[in-house]
C-alpha positions in Angstrom: 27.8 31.5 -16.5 26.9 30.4 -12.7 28.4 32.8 -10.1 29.9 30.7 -7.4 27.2 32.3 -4.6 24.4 30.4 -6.4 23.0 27.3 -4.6 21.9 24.4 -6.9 18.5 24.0 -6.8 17.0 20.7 -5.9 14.1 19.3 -6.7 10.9 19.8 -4.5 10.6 16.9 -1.5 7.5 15.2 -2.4 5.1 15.6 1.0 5.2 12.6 3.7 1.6 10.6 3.1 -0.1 11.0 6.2 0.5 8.5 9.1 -2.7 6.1 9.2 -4.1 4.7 12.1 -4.9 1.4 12.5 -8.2 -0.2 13.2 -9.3 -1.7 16.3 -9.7 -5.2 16.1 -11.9 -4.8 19.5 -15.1 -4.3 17.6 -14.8 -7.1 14.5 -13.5 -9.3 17.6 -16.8 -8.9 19.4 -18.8 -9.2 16.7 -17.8 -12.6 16.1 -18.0 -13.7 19.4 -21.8 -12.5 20.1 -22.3 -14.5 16.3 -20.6 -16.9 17.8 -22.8 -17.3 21.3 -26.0 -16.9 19.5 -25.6 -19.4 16.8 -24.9 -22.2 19.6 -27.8 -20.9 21.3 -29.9 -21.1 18.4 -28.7 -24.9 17.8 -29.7 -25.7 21.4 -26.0 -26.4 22.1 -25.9 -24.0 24.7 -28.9 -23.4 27.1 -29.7 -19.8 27.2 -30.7 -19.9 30.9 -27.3 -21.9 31.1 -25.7 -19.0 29.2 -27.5 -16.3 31.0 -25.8 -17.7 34.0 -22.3 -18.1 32.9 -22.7 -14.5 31.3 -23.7 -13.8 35.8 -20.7 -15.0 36.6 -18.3 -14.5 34.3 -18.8 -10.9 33.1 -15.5 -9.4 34.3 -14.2 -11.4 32.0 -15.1 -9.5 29.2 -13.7 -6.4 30.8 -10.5 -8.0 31.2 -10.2 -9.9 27.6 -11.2 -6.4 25.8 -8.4 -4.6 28.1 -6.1 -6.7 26.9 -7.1 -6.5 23.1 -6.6 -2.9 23.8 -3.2 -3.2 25.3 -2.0 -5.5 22.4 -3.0 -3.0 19.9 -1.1 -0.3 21.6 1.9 -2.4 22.0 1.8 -2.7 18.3 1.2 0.8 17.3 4.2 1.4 19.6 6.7 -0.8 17.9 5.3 0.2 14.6 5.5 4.1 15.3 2.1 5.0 14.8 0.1 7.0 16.9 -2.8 5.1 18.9 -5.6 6.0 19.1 -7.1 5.1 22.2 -10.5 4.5 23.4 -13.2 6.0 21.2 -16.7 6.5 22.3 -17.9 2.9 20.6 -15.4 1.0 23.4 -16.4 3.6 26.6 -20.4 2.6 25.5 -19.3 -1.0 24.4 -17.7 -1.3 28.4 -20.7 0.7 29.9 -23.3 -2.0 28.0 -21.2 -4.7 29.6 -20.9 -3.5 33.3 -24.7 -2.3 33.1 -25.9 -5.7 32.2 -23.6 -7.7 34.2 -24.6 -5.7 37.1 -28.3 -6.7 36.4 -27.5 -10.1 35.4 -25.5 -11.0 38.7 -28.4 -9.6 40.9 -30.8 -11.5 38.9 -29.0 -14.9 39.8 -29.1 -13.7 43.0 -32.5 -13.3 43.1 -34.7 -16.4 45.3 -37.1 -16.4 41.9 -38.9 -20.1 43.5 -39.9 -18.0 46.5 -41.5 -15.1 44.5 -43.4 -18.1 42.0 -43.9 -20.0 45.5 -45.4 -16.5 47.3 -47.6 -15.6 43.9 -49.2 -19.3 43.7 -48.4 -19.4 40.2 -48.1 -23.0 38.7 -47.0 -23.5 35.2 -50.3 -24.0 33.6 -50.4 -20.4 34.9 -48.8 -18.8 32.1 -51.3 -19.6 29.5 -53.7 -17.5 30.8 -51.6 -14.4 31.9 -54.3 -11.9 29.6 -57.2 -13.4 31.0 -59.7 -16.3 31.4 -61.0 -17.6 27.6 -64.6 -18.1 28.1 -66.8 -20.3 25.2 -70.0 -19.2 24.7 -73.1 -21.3 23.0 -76.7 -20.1 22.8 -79.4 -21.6 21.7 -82.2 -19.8 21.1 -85.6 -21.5 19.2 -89.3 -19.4 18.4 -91.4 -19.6 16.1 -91.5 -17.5 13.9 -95.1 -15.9 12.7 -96.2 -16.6 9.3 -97.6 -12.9 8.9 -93.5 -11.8 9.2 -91.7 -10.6 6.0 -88.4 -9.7 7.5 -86.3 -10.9 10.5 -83.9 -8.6 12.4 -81.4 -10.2 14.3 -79.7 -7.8 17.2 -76.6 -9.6 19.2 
């Protein structure tokens, strides 16, 4: 017989899987779109001096488009009630890499490079020789040789 104190006893709660987080998309995202960049480059689709530019002028861009990627996937983790998980060391060196060489590349547009060729007196056949002169050499050199001589030793 049950006393009426006794609780029932339930069965044990099975525990809660943990809460997953959800990829970035950031990184795939880029991935694709530096594919993307080199493969018209490599058709000759897109100049890369032409690209180089456009990279000069346009590199906030980026900045802008992966804050944005970043603010869409937080959105979503918000409305799905995960936790997010922010910027991990991948995007803080994926945004230095991108300010670093946009700085460099926006100077470099900047740079009068005709005056420096102009002040250098290079010319384009210049180039070909940037390790040196090449230099042909052809000796001829005729004696007789005495009949009395067994051996010949030739030192160059």
């Amino acid at each position: 017989m049950s006393s009426p104190l006794q609780t029932p006893v339930q069965p044990p709660v099975p525990p809660l899987p943990p809460r997953r987080h959800r990829r970035s998309f950031a990184g795939p995202l880029v991935l694709i779109i530096l594919g993307l960049v080199f493969l018209l480059g490599n058709l000759h689709m897109i100049s890369w001096a032409r690209l180089g530019t456009l990279f000069a002028h346009y590199w906030p861009a980026l900045l802008i488009f992966w804050g944005v990627v970043k603010l869409i996937e937080y959105q979503q983790a918000q409305r799905d009630g995960l936790p997010h998980r922010g910027i991990g060391v991948g995007g803080v060196f994926l945004v230095v890499v991108i300010v670093i060489s946009g700085l460099i590349a926006t100077q470099a547009t900047r740079f009068n490079w005709t005056e420096l060729r102009d002040n250098m007196n290079m010319d384009d056949g210049d180039l070909n020789n940037i390790f040196g002169e090449t230099f042909n050499f052809d000796d001829h050199l005729e004696q007789d040789i005495p009949a009395s001589v067994t051996s010949l030793r030739v030192n160059n």
